[in-house]
Backbone as CSV, one residue per row, in Angstrom:
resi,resn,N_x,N_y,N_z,CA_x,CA_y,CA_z,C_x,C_y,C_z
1,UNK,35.835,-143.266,165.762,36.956,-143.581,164.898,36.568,-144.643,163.887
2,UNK,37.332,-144.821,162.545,36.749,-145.717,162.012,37.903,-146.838,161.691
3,UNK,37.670,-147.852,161.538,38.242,-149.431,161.928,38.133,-149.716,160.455
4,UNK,38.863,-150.801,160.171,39.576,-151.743,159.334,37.937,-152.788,159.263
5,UNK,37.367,-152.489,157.717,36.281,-153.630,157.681,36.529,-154.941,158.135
6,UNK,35.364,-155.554,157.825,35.469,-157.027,158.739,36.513,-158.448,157.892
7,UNK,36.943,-157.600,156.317,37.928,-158.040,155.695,39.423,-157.776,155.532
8,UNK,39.529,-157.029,156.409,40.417,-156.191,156.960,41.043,-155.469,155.939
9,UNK,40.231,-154.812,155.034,40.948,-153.762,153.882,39.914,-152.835,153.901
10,UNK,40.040,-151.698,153.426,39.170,-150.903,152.801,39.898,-150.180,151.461
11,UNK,39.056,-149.961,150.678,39.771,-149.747,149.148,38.995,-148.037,148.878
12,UNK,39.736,-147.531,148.329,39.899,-145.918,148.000,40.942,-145.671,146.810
13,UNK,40.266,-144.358,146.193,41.140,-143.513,145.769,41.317,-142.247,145.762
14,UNK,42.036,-141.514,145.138,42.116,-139.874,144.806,42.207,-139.719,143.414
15,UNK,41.084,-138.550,142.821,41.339,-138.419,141.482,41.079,-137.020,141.486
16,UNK,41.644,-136.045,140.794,41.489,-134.579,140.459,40.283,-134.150,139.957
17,UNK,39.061,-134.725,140.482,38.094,-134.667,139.563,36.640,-134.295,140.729
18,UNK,35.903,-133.801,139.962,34.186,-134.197,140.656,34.196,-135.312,141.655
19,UNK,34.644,-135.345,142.884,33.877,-136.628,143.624,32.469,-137.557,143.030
20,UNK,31.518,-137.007,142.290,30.436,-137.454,142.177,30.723,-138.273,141.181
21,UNK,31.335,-137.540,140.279,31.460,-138.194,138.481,32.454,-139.405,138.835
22,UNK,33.641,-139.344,139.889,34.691,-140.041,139.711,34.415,-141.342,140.593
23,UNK,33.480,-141.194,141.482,32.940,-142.500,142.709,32.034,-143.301,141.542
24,UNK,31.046,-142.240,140.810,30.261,-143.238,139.787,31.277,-144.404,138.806
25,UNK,32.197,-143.346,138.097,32.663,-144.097,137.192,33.417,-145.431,137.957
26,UNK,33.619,-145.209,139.131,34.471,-146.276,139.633,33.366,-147.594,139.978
27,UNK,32.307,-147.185,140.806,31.411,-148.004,140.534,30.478,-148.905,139.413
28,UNK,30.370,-148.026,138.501,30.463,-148.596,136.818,31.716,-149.697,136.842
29,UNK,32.864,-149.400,136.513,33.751,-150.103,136.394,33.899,-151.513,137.114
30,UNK,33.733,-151.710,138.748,33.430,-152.433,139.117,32.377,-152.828,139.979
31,UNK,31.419,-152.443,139.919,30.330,-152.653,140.145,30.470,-152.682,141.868
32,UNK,30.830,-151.677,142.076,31.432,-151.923,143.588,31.128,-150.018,144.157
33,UNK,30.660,-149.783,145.236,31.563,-148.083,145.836,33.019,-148.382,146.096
34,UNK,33.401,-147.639,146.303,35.089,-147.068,147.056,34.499,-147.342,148.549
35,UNK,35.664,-147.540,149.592,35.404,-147.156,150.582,35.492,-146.282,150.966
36,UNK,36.673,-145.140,150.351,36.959,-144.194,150.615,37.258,-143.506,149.690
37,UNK,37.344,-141.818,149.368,37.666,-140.755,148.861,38.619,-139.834,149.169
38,UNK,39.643,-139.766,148.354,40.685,-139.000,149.284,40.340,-137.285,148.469
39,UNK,40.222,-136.035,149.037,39.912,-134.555,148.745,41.350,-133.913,149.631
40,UNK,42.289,-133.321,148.912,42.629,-132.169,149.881,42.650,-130.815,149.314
41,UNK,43.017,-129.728,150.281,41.986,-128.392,150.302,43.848,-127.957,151.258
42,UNK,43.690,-126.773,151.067,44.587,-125.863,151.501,44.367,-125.097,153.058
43,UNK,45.209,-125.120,153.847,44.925,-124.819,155.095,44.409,-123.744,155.271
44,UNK,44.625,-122.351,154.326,44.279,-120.959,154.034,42.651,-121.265,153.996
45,UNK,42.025,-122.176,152.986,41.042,-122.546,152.149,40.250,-122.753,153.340
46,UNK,40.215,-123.892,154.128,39.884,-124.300,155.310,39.250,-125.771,154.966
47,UNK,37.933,-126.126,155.640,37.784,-127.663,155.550,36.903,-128.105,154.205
48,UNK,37.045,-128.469,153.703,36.206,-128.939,152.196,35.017,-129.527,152.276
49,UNK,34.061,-128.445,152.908,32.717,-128.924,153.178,31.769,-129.651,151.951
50,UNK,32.022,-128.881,151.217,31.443,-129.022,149.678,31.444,-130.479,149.422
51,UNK,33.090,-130.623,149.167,33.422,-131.882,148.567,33.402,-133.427,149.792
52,UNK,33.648,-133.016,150.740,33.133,-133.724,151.465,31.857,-134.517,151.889
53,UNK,30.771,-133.498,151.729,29.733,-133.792,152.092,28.990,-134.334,150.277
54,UNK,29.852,-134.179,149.019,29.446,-134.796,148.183,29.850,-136.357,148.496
55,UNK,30.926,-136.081,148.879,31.553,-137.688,149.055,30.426,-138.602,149.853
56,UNK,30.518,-137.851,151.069,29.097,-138.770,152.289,28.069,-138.956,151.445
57,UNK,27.872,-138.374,150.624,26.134,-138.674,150.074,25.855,-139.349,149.161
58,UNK,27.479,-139.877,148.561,27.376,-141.148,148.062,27.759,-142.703,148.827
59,UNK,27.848,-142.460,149.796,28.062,-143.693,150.826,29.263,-144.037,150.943
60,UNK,30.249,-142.698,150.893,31.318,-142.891,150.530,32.221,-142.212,151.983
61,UNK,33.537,-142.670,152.806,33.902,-141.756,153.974,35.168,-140.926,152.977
62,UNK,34.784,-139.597,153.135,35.406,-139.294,152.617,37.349,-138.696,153.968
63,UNK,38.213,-138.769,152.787,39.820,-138.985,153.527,40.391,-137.597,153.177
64,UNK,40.657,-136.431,153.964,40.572,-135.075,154.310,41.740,-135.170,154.292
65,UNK,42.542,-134.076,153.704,43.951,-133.634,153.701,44.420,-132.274,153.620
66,UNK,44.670,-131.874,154.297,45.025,-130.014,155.082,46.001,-129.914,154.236
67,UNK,46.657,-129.131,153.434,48.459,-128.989,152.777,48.520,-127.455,153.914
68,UNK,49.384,-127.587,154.637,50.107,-125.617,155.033,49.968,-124.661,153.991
69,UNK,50.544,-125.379,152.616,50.885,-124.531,151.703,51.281,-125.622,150.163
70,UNK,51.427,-124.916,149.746,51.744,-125.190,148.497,52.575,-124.812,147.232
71,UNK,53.227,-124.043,147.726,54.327,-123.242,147.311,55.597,-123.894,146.089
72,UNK,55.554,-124.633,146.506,56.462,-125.805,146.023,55.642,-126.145,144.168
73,UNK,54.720,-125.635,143.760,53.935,-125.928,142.722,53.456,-124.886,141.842
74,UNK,52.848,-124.453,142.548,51.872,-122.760,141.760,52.276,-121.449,142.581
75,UNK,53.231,-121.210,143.703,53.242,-120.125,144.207,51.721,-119.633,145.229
76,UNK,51.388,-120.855,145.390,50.107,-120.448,146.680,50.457,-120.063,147.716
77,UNK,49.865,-119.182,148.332,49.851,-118.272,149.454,49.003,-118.110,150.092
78,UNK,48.821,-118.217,151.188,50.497,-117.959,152.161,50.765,-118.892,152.348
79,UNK,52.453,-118.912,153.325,53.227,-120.310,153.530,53.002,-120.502,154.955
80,UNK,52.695,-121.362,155.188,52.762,-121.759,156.385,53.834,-122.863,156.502
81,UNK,54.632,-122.551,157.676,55.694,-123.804,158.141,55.521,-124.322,159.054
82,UNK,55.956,-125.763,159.214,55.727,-125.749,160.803,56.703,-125.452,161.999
83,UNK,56.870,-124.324,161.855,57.537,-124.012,163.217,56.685,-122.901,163.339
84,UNK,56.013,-121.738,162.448,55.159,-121.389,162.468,53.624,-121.810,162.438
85,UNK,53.810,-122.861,162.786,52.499,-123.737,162.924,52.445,-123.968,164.775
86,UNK,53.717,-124.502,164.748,54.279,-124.544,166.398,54.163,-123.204,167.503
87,UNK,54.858,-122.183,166.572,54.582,-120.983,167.268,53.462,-120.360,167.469
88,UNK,52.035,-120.813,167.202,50.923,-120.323,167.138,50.121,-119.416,166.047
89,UNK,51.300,-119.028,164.783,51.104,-118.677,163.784,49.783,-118.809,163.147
90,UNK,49.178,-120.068,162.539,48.610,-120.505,162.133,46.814,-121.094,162.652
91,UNK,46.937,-120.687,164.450,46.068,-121.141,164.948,44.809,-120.601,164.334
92,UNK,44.348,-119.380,164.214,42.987,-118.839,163.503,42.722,-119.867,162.005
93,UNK,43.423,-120.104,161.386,43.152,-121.131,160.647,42.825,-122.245,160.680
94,UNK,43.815,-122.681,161.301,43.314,-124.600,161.877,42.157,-124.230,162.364
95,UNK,41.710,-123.557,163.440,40.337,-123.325,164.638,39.243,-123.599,163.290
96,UNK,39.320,-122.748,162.519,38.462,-122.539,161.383,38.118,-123.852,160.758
97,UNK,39.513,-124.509,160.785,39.290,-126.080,159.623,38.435,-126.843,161.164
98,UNK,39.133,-126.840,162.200,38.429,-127.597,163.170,36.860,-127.642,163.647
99,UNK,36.663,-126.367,163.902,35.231,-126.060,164.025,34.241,-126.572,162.113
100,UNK,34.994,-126.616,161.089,33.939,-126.600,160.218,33.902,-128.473,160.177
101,UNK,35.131,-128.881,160.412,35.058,-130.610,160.841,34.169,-130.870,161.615
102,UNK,33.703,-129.915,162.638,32.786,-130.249,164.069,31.460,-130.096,163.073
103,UNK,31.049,-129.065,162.398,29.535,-129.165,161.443,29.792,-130.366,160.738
104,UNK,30.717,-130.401,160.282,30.455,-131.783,159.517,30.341,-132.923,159.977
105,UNK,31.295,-133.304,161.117,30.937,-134.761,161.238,29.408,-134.614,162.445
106,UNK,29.132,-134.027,162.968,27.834,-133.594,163.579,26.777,-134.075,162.646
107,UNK,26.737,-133.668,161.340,25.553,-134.172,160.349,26.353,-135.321,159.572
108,UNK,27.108,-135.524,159.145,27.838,-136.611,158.275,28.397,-137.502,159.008
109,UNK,28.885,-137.542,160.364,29.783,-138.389,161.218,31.355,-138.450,160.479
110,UNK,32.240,-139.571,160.641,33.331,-139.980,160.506,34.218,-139.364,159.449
111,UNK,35.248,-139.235,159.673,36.335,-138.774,158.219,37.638,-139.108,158.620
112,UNK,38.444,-139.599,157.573,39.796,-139.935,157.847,40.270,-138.407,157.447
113,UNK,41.405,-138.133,158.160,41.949,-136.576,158.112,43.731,-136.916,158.250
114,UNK,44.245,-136.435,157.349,45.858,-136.047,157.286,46.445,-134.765,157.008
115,UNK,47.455,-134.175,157.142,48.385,-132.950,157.178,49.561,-133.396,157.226
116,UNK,50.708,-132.238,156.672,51.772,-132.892,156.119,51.876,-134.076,155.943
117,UNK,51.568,-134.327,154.629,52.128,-135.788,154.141,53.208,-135.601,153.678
118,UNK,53.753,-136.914,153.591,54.894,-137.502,152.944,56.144,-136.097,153.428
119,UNK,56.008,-136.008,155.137,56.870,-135.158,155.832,58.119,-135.623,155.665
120,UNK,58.669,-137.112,155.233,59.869,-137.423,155.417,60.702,-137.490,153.549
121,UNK,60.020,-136.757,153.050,60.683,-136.551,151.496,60.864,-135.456,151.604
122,UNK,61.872,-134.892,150.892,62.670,-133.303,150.349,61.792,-132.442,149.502
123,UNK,60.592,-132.861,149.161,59.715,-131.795,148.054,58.770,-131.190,149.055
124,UNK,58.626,-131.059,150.101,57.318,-130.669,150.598,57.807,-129.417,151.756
125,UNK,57.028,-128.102,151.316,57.823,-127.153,152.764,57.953,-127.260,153.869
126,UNK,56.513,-128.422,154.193,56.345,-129.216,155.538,57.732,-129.855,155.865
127,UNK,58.441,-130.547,154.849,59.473,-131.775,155.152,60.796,-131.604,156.163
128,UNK,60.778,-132.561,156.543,62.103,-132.762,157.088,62.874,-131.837,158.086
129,UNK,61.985,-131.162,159.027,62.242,-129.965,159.756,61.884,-130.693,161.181
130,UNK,63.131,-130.114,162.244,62.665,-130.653,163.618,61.455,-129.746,163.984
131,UNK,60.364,-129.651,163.167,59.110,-128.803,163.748,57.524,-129.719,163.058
132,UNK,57.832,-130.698,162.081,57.256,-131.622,161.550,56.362,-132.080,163.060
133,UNK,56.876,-133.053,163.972,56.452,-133.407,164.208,55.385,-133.141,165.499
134,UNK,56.519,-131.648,165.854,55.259,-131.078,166.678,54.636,-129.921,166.018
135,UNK,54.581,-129.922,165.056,53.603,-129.460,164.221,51.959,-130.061,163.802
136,UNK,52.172,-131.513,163.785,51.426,-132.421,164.021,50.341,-132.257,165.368
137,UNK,51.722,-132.680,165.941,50.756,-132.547,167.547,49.991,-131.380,167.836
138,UNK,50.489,-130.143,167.978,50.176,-128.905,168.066,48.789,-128.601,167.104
139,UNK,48.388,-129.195,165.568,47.600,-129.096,164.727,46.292,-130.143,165.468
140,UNK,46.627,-131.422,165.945,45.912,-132.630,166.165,45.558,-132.020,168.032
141,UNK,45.829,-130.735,168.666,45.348,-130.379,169.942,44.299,-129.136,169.556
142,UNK,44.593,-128.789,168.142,43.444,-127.906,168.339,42.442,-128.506,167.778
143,UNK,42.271,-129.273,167.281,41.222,-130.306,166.836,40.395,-130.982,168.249
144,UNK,41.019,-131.689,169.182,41.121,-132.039,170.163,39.848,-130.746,171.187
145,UNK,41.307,-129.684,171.302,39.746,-128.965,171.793,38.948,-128.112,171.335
146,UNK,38.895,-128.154,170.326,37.533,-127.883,169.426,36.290,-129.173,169.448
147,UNK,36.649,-130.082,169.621,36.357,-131.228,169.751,35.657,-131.905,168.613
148,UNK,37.228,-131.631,167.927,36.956,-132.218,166.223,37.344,-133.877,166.115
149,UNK,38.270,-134.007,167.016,38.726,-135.221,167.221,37.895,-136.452,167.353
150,UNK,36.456,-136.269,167.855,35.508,-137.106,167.886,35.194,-138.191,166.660
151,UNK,35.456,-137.054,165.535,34.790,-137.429,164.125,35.860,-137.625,162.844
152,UNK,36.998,-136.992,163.715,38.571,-137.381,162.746,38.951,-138.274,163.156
153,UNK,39.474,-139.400,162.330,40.489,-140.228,162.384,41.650,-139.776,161.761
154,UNK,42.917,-139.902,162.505,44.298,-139.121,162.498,45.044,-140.106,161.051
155,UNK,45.254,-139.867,160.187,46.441,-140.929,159.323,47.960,-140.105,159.407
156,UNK,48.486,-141.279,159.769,49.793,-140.316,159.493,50.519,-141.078,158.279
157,UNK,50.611,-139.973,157.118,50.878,-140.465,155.924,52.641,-140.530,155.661
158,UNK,53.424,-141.384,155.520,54.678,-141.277,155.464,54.980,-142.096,153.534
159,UNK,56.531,-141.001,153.437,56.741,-141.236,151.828,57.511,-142.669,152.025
160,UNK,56.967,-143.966,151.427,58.446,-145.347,151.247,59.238,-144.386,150.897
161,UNK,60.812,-145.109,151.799,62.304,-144.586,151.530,62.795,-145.148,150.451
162,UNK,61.893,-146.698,149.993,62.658,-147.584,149.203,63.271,-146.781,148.019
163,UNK,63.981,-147.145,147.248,64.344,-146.696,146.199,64.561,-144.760,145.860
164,UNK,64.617,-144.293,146.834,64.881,-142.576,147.200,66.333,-142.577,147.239
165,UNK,67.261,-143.183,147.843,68.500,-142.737,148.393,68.030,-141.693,149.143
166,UNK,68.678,-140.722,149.196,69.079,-139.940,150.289,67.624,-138.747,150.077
167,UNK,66.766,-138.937,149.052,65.693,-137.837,148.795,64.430,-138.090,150.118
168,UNK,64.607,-139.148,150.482,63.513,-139.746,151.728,63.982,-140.247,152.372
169,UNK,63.518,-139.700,153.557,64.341,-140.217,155.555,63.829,-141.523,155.450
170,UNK,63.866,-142.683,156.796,63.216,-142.931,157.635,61.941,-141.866,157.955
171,UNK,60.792,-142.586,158.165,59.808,-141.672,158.356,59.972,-141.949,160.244
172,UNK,60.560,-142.555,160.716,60.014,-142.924,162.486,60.581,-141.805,163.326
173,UNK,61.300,-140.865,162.834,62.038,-140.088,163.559,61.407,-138.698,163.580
174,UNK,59.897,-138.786,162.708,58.739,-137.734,162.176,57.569,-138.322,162.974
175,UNK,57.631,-139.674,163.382,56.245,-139.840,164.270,55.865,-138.616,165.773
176,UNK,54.696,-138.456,165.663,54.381,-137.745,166.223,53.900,-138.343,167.598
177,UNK,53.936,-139.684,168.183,53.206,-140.179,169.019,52.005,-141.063,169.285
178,UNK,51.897,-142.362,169.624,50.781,-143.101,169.550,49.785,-142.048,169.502
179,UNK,49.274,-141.242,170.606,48.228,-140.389,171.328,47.830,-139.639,169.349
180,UNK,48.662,-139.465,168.862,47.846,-138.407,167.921,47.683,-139.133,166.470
181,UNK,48.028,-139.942,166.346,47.351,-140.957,165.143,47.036,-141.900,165.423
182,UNK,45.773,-142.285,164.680,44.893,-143.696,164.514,45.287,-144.662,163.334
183,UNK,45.830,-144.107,162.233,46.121,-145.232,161.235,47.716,-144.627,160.664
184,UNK,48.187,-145.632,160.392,49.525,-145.341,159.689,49.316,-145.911,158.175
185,UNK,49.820,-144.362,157.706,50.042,-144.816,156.467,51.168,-144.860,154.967
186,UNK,51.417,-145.168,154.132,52.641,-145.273,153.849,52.325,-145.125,152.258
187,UNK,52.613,-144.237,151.475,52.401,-143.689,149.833,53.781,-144.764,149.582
188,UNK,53.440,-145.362,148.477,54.391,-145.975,147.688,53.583,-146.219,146.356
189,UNK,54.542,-146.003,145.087,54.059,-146.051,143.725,54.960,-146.692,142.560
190,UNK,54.442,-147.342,141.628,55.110,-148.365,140.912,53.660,-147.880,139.742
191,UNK,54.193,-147.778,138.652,53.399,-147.878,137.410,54.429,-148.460,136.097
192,UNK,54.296,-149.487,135.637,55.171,-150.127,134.649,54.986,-149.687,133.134
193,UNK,53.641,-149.296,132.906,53.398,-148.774,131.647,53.401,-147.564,131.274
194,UNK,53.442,-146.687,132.258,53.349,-145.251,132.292,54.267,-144.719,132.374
195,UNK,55.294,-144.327,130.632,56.812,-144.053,130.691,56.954,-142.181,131.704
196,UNK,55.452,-141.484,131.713,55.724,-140.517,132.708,55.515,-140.958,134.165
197,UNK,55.749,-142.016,134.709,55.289,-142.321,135.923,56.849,-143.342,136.014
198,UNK,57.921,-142.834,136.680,59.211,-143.089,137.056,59.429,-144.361,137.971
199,UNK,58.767,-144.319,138.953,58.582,-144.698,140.291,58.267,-146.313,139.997
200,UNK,58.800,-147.470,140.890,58.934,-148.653,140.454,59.449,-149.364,141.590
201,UNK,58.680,-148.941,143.048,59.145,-149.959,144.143,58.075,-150.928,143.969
202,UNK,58.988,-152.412,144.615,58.226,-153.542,144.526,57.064,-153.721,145.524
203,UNK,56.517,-154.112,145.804,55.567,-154.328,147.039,56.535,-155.022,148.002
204,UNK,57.355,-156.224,147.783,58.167,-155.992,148.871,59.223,-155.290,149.365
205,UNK,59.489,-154.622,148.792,60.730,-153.164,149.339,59.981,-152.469,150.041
């Protein structure tokens, strides 16, 4: 599993771009690596060996993100839900993402790994369904015995409620259980100059 540096932060981003081109430019900029790389890839798609293993080979851990689906955007297919994730629907897929996690962290080691994010907001097909959270579990056991779990670290990514009203839960009523995540994590966004970028919680809200 991987731990909180000895400064107790680690710094990352996500950009729509080349892992290679986008870790350089960041290093240019501040003369620094990322600690981390965030890539996600479609559950259909399976595990993002490619981009992953570009990420590792810049000294970089790269931060893995499964979507069910994507529907909600471009009409990607197929949908996966989670109650059909629950019902066993979906297992030949996950097995697939799990076992290609097992080649990878075998030669690369460690990766932070998430699925349904930001389960407790209204935009996501994943969201807000009593199947969220054992959807989770059910996804994080076939990992388990595939014995992908070795080399994943679990995030469980939740949307801030601040400033949502009624568009974002409480995320605690979506936890899935100490046993199946290692880091908690929490998307919140504020951009002041960016009249297309809405969003404007404080750091303390």
């Amino acid at each position: 599993k991987i731990y909180p540096s000895g400064d107790g932060c680690l710094t990352g981003f996500y950009k729509p771009d080349v892992p290679s081109r986008s870790i350089d430019h960041y290093n240019n900029a501040f003369s620094a690596k990322p600690s981390l790389f965030a890539v996600w890839a479609l559950l259909s798609d399976g595990f993002p060996r490619v981009e992953a293993e570009t990420i590792k080979g810049k000294g970089v851990v790269p931060y893995v993100n499964i979507f069910p689906s994507l529907d909600v955007f471009k009409g990607y297919k197929p949908i996966f839900s989670p109650d059909e994730i629950v019902k066993g629907g979906c297992d030949a897929y996950i097995k697939r993402v799990a076992k290609d996690a097992v080649r990878f962290g075998e030669k690369h080691g460690s990766f932070f790994f998430a699925t349904m994010v930001e389960f407790n907001a209204e935009w996501w097909p994943w969201s807000r369904t009593p199947y969220t959270a054992p959807a989770m579990r059910h996804f994080w056991q076939i990992f388990e015995d595939q014995g992908a779990n070795q080399y994943a670290t679990w995030a469980w990514e939740a949307f801030c409620p601040a400033s949502y009203e009624k568009r974002v839960e409480d995320p605690e009523s979506y936890y899935p259980g100490d046993k199946y995540v290692d880091w908690i994590g929490m998307n919140v966004f504020a951009n002041l100059k960016n009249p297309r970028v809405h969003e404007n919680t404080m750091f303390r809200d």
